[in-house]
Structures are given as structure tokens and as C-alpha cells.
BASE-291660 format. One line per 10 residues: their letters; for each residue x, y, z of N, C-alpha, C. Coordinates in steps of 0.001 Angstrom, whole numbers. Example, Ala and Ser with C-alpha at 12.3 -4.5 7.8 and 13.67 -1.06 7.14 Angstrom:
% BASE-291660
as) 13190/-5690/7800/12300/-4500/7800/13200/-3300/7800 | 12850/-2250/7080/13670/-1060/7140/12900/30/7870;
% end
This chain:
% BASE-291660
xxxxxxxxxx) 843/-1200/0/0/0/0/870/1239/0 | 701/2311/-1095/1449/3595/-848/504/4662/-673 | 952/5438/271/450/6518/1155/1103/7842/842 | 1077/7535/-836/1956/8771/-1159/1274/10482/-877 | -79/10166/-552/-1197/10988/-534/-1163/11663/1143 | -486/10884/2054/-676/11099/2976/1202/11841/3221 | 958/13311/3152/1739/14092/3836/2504/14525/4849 | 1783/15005/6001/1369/15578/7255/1005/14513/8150 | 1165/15196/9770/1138/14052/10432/-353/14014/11333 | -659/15587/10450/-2387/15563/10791/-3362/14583/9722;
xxxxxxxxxx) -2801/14369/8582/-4126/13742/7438/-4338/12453/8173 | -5164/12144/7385/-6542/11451/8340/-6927/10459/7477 | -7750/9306/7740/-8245/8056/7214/-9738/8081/7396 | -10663/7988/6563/-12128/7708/6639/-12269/6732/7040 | -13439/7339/8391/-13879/5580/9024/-15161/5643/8294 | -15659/3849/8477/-16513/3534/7812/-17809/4400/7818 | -17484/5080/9033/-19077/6230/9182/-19131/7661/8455 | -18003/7629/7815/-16959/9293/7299/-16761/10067/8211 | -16429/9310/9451/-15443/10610/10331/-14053/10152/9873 | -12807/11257/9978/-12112/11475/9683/-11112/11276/10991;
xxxxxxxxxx) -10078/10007/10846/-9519/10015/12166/-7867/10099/11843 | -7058/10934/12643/-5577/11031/11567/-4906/9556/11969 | -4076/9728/10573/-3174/7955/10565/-2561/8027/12191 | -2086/8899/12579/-987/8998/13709/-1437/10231/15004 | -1366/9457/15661/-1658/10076/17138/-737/9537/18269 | -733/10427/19395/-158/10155/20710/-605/9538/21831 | 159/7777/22069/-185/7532/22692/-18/7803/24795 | -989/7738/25573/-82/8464/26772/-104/7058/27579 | -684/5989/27532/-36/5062/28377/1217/5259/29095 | 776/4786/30710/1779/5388/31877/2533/6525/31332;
xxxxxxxxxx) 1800/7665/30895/2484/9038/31342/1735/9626/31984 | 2533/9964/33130/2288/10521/34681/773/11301/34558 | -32/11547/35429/-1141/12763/35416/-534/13698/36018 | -933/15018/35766/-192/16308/36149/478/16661/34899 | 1349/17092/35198/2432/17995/34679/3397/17070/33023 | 3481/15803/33466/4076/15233/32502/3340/15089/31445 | 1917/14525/31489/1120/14475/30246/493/15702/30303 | 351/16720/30701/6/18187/29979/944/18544/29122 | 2117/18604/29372/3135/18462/28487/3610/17996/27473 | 3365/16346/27347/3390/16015/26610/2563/16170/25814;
xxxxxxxxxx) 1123/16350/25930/-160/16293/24892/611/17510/23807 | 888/19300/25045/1192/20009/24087/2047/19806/23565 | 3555/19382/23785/4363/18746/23048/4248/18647/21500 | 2991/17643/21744/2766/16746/20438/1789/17727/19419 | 875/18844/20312/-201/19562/19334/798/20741/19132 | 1662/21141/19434/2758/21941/18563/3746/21448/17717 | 3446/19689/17668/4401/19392/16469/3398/18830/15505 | 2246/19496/15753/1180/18846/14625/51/17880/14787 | 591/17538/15777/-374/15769/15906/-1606/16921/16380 | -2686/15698/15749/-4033/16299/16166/-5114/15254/16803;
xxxxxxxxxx) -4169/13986/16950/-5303/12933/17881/-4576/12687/18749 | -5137/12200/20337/-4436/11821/21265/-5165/10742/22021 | -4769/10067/22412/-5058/8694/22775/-4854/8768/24380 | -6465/8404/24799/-5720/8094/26554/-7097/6675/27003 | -6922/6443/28294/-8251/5763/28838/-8254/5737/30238 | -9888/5154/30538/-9943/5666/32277/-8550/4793/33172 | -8021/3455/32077/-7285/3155/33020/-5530/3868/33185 | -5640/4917/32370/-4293/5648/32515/-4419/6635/33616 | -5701/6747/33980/-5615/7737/35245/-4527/8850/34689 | -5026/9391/33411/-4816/10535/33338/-5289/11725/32294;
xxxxxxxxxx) -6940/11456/32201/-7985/12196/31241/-8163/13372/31564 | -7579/13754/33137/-8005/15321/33569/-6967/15782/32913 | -5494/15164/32885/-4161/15979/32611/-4311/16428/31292 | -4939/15522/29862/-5243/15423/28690/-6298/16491/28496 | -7296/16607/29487/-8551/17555/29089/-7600/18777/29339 | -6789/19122/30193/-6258/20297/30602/-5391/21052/29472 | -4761/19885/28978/-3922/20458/27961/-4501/20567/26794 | -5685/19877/26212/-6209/20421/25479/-7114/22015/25298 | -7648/21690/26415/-8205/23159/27071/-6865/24976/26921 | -5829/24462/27298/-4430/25261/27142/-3912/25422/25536;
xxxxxxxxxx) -4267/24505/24488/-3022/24555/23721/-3757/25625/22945 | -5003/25841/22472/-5888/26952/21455/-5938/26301/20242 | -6081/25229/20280/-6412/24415/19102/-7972/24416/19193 | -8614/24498/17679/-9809/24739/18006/-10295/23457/18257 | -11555/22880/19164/-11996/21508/19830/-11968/20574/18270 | -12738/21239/17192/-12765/20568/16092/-11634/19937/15340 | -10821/20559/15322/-10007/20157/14745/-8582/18754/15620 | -8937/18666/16487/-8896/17387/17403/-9866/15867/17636 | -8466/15135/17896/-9901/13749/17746/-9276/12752/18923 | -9982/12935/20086/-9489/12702/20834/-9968/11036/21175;
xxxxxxxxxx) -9659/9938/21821/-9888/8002/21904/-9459/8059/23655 | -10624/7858/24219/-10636/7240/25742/-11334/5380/25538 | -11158/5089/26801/-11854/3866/26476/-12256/3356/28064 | -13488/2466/27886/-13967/2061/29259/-13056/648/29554 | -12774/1147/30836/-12142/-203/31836/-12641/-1667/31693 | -12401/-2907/32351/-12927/-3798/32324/-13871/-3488/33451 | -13322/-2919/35110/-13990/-3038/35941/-14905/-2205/36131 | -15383/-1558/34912/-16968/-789/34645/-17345/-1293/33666 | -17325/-2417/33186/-18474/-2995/31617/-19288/-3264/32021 | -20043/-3961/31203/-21715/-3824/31356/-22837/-2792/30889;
xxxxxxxxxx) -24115/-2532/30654/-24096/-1714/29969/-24639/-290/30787 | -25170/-647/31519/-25612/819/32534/-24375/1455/33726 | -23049/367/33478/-21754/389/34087/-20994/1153/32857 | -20908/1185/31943/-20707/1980/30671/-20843/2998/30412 | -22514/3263/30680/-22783/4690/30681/-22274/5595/31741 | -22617/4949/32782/-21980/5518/33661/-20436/5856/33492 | -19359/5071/33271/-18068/5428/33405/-17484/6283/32114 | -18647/6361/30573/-18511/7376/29939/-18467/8964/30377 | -19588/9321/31390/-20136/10399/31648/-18871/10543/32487 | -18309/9922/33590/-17113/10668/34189/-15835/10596/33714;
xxxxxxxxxx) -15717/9793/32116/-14779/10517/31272/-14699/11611/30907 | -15622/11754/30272/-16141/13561/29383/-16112/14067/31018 | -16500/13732/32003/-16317/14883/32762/-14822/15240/33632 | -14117/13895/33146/-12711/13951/33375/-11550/14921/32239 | -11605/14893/30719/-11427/15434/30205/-11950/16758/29569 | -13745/17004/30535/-14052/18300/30138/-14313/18637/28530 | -14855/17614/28461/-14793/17574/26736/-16921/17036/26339 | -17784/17902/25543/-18654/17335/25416/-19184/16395/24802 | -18120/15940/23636/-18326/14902/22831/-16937/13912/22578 | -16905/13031/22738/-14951/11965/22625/-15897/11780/21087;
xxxxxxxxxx) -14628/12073/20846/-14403/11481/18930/-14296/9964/18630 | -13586/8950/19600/-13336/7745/19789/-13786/6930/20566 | -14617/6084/21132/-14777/5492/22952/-14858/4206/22298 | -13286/3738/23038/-13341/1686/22375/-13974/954/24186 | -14519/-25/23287/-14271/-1301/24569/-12645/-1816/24780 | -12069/-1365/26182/-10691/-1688/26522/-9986/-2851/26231 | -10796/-4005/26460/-10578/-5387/26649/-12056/-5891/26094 | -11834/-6948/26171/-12921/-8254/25556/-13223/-8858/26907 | -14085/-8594/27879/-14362/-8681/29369/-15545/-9900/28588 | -15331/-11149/28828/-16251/-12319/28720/-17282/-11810/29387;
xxxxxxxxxx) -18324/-12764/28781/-20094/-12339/29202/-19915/-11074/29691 | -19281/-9978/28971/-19610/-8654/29533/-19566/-7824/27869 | -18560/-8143/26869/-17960/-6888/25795/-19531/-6419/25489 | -20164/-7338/24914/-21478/-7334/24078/-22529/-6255/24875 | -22990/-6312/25860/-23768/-5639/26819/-23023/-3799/26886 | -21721/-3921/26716/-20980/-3122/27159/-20762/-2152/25466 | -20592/-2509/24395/-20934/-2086/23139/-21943/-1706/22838 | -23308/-2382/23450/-24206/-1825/23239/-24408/-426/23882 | -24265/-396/25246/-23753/1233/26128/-22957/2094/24890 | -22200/1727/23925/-21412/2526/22786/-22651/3158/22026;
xxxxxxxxxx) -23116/1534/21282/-23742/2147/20505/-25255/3346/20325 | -25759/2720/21961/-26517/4198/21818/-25645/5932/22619 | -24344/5636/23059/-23696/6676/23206/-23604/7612/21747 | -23106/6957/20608/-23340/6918/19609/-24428/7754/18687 | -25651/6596/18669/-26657/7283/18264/-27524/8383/19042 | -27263/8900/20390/-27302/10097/20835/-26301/11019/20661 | -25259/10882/19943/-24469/12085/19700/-23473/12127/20951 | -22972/11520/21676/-22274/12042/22503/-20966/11559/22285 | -20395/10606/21050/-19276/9869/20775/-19568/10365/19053 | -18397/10357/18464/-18151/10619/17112/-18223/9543/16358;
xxxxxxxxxx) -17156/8285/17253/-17327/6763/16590/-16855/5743/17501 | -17073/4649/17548/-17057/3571/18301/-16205/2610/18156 | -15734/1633/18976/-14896/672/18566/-14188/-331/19609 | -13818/-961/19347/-12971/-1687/20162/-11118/-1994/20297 | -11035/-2568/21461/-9712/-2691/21184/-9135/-4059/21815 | -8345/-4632/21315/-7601/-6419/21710/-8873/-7215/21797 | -9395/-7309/20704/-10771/-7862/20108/-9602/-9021/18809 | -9774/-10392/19203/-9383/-10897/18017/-10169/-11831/17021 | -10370/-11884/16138/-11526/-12171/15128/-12554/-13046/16219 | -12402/-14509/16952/-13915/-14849/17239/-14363/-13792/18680;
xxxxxxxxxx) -13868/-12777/18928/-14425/-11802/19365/-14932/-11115/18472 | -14678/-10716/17219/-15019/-9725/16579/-16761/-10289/15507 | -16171/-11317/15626/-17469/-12413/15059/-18864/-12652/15703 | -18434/-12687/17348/-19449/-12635/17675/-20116/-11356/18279 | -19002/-10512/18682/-20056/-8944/18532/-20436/-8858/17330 | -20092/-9016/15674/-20452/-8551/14910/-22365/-9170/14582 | -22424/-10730/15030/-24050/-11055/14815/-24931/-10548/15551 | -24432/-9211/16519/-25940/-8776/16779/-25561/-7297/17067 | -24785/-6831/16632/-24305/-5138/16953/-25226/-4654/15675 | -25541/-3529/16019/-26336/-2797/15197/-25019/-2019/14217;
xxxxxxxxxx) -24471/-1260/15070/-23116/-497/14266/-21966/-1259/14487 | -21428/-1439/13151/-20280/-1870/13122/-18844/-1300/13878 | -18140/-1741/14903/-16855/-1113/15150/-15970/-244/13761 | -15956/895/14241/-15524/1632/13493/-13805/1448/13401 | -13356/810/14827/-11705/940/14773/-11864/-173/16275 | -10299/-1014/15525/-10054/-2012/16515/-8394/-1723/16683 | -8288/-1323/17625/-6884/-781/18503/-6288/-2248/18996 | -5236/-2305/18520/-4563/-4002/19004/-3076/-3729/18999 | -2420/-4612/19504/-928/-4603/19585/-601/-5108/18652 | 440/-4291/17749/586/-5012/15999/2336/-3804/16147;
xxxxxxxxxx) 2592/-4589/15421/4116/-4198/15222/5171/-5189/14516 | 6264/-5289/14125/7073/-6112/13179/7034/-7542/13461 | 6835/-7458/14626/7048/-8733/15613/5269/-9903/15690 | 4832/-8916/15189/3369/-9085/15805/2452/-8473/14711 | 2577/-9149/13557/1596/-8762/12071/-151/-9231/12643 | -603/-10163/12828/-1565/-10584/13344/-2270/-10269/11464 | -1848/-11250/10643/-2255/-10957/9157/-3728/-11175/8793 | -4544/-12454/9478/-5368/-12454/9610/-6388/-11898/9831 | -6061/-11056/11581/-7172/-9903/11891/-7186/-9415/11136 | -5963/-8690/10589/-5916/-7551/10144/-6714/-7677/8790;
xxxxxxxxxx) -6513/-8916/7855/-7747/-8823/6796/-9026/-9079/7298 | -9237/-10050/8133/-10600/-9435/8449/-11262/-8329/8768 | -10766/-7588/9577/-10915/-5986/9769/-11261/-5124/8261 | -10091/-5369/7312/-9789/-4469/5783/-10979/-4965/5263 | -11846/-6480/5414/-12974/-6998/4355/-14031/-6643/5641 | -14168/-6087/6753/-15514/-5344/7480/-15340/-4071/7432 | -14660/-3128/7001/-14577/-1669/7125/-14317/-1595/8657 | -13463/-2182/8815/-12947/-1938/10820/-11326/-1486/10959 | -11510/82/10749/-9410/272/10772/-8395/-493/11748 | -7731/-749/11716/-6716/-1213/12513/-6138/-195/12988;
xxxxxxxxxx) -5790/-391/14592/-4857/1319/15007/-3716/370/15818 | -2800/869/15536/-1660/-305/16754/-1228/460/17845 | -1397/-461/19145/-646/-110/20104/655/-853/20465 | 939/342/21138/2924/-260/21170/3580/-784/20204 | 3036/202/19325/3845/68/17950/5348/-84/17989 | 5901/748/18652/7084/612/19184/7843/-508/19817 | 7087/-2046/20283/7422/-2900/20784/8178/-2323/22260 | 7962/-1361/22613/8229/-1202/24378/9460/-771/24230 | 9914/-380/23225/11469/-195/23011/12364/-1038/22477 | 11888/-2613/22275/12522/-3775/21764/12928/-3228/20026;
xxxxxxxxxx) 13644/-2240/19510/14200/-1857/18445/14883/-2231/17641 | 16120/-3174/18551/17343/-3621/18061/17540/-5055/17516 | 16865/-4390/16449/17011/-6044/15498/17196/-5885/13633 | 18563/-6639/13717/18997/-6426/12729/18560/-5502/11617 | 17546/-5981/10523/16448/-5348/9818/16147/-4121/9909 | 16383/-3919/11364/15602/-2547/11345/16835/-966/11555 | 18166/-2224/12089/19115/-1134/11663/20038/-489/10602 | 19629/-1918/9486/20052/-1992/8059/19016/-1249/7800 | 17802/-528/7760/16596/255/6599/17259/1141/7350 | 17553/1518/8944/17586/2737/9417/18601/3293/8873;
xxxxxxxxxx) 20210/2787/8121/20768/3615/7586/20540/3617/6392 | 19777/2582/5692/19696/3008/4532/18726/3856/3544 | 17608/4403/4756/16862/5612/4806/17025/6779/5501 | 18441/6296/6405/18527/7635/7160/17106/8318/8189 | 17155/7099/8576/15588/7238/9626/16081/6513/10771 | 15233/6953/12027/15465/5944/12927/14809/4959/12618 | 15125/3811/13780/14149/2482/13651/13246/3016/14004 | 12402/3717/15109/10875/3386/15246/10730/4748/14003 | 11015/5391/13098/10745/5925/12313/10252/4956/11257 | 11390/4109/11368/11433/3089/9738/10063/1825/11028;
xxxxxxxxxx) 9777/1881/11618/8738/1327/12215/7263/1817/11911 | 7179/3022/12353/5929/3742/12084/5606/4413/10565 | 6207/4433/9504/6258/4024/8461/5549/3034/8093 | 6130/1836/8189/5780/614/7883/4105/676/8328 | 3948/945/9721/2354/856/10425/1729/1668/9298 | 2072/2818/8906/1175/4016/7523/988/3001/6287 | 1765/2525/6181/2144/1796/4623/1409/456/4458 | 738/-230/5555/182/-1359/5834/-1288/-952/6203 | -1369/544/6331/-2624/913/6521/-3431/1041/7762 | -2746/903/8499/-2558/1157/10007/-2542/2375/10863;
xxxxxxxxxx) -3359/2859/11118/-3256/3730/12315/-2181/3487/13225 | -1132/4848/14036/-384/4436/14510/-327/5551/16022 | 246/4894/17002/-26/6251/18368/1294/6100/19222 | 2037/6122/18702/3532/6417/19695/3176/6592/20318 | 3782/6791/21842/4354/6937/23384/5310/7703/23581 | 5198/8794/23542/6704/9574/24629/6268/10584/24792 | 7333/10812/26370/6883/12038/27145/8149/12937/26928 | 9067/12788/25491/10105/13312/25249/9647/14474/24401 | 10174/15864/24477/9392/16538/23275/10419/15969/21502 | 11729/15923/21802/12189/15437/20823/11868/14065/19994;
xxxxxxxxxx) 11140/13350/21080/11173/12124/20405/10099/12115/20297 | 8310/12872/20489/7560/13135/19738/7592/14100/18660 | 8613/15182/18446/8984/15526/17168/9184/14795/16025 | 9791/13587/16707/10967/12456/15533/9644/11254/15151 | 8747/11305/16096/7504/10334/15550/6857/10653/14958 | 6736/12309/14529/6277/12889/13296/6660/12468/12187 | 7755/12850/11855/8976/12966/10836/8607/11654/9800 | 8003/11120/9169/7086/10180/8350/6703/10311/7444 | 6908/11480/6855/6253/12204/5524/7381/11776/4431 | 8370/12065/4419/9477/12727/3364/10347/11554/2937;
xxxxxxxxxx) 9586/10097/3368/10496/8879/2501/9498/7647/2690 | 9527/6875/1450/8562/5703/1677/9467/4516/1691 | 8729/3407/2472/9534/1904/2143/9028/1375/1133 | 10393/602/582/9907/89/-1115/9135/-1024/-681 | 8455/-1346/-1428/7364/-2770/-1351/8736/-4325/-984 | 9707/-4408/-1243/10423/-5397/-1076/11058/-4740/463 | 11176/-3634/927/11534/-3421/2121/10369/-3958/3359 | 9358/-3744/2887/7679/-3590/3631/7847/-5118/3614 | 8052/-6177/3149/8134/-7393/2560/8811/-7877/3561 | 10061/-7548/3684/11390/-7765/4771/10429/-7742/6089;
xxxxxxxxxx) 10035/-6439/6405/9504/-6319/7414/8129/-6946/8062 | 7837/-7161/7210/6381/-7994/7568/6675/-9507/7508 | 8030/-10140/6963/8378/-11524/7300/9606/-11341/8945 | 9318/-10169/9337/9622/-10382/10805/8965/-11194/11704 | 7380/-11312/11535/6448/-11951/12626/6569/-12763/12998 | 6619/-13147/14397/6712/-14245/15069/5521/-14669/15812 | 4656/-13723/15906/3552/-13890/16791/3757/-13636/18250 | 4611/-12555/18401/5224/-12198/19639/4482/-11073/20346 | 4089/-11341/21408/3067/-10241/21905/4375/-9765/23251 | 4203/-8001/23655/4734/-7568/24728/3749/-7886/25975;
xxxxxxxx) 2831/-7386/25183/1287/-7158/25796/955/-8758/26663 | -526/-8391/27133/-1076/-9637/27968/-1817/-9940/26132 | -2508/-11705/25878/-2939/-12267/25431/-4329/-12225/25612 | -4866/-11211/24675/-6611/-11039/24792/-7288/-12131/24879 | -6988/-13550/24374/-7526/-14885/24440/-7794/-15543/25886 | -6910/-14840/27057/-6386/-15667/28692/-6668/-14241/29452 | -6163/-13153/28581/-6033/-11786/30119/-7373/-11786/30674 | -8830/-11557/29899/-9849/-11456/30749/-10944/-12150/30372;
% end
């Protein structure tokens, strides 16, 4: 796939509903509340980024509402992804822990609200809490996240709206080729978390493209996530090294490089195993 179209580290991907969500956003997993993720959010909305990624379990949506509130970006032009816990699913447990998001981030409408986890005898009940969040207007679009196809199979036989975006751990290590076409043949984007593999960088492949594009590895990483069609949400509370997770525009990987990299997979997760975690 070439993304020669995609510029900037604001352009954006049509979800299946035509909201407009950008390829690349900031993720804040464990960055501090207070001072570190106010920082970082602006950080990232003065180097362009215009989506930011948090959830109730980062315990830190006030720090995120704050800095959005500070940077003078107009609300619209932001697209902001919280997501409900396991230990509020259900569906009147849903609504509820929506309303003291938005009232955690001070925000009247989230652009994004996934199911966190795949909480057995709970996701289904708990999507449905989405989907009329949804069709009252108080969410932009819906979705899930570490949903792997016979999760996605069986919310899909009785959901009214289709998941608009399924947030999963995907990275060189961790293609998951399957979901991922199932997702591309339901209109369900793929967004990766810990794209970055936690910092696990240093592997061969990725330091042979890095000089021979003159990119870093998680550059020549998050690349690859654009080029595969992937939504992507770095992590850092560095301002330089959310500068450098911009930097994505101005070189593509050749289809035999993308090739290299996608016969990395091992099926290696950092993460817990959505099949056993809950």
C-alpha cells in the first residue's frame, strides 16, 4: 500500500461512518497525570499531531482535558480516543463510566470510545452502552480494542453499528495478518498499540533500513504501520522524540523493504494475550 497521498502528520483516514480520524496520534499510556502528560499532549499539538489517545485506566484524562483546554487548538479540529475499563463494563456500568470521562477530560463529545478489553459475558452488553452513546451524539465513533476475530465475530451477529476501529498490539514482531484482513474486508481500521514494541528496536532489519533511509528504527517502524494501513499512536513524554515520531512524511519503504519487514512476525506479543487476560 502507498500513502503517497498522505503528507502531514495531521491527514486522516475515513472511518466507515466518514469521520475522519488522523493515521498517527499520541499515545499516553503510563504518562504521569499532572504535569508530565500536559506536556506532553502540548508537546505533540505543537508538532502537529491532532489525535491523542488516553483511557480511564491511565488515570490521566483530567491531565489530557487540561492540555487540550491550554493549547488553542480549536476543539474541532482534534480527535481525541478514551476507552472504558474492564472493571466498569456492562451496559448501565458503561454509561456511567462514559459520563465521568467527558467529565474527566471536560470535553462534550470523545471522537473515539473503544471497549478496553474483551471482558467475557460482559464486551457485548458493554458495546451496546457505545452504541446508543453513539446514536445520541455524545461519541463521534465507536470501537474496540484487543478484540481478536472470534471476538469480533461474535459482537459482529448482533451489533447494530459496526466497530468503526479495533486498537490491538501489531508491530514487526506481531503482524496478526489475519485480523488484520478481516478488519480491511468489514470496514474496521486497525490502530496499533505499542507500535514501538516497548522499546525492543534492536534487530537487525531494522538497523540496516535505518541507515539506509537515514531514519530511525521506530521511524522506519511507524512508516511501515502508515504503509500497511494502520493507524499508529507512539508513546513519549520526550518533546524530541515526539517531534521524531512525526517525521514520516518525506520517505517511503519500497514494497520489497515492507516485505522484509512484515516476514519479521513471530507472533510475539509484549502485551497480555486477549484470548487468557480477561
Amino acid at each position: 500500500m502507498s500513502l503517497s497521498n498522505v503528507q502531514h502528520i495531521g491527514d486522516t483516514v475515513k472511518l466507515h461512518n466518514g469521520v475522519r480520524m488522523p493515521w498517527v496520534g499520541l499515545g499516553v499510556y503510563k504518562t504521569q497525570e499532572g504535569e508530565q502528560v500536559e506536556q506532553a499532549v502540548l508537546d505533540a499539538i505543537e508538532a502537529g499531531y491532532r489525535s491523542i489517545d488516553t483511557a480511564k485506566l491511565y488515570n490521566n484524562e483530567e491531565g489530557v482535558g487540561r492540555a487540550i483546554a491550554q493549547s488553542g487548538v480549536k476543539r474541532d479540529e482534534l480527535f481525541v480516543t478514551t476507552k472504558v475499563w474492564n472493571t466498569d463494563q456492562g451496559y448501565e456500568e458503561t454509561l456511567r463510566a462514559f459520563e465521568a470521562s467527558r467529565k474527566r477530560l471536560s470535553l462534550d463529545v470523545i471522537d473515539l470510545y473503544l471497549v478496553h478489553w474483551p471482558v467475557t459475558g460482559k464486551y457485548k452488553q458493554t458495546y451496546k452502552a457505545l452504541e446508543k452513546l453513539y446514536k445520541d451524539g455524545y461519541v463521534r465513533a465507536i470501537g474496540v480494542s484487543n478484540f481478536l476475530q472470534p471476538h469480533l465475530e461474535d459482537l459482529l451477529a448482533e451489533a447494530e453499528i459496526k466497530p468503526m476501529v479495533n486498537q490491538v498490539e501489531y508491530h514487526p514482531l506481531l503482524t496478526q495478518p489475519h485480523l488484520h484482513g478481516f478488519c480491511r474486508d468489514n470496514g474496521i481500521q486497525l490502530e496499533a498499540w505499542s507500535p514501538l514494541m516497548q522499546g525492543n528496536l534492536d534487530l537487525p532489519l531494522l538497523t540496516e533500513l535505518s541507515d539506509k533511509y537515514g531514519k530511525t528504527p521506530a521511524q522506519i517502524v511507524l512508516r511501515w504501520d502508515l504503509q500497511n494501513g494502520v493507524v499508529t499512536i507512539p508513546k513519549s513524554v520526550r518533546k524530541e522524540r515526539i517531534h521524531e515520531n512525526a517525521n514520516l512524511f518525506d520517505f517511503e519503504l519500497s514494497e520489497a523493504d515492507m516485505a522484509a519487514l512484515n516476514g519479521l512476525d513471530e507472533n510475539k506479543r509484549f502485551g497480555p494475550d486477549p484470548m487468557t487476560f480477561v
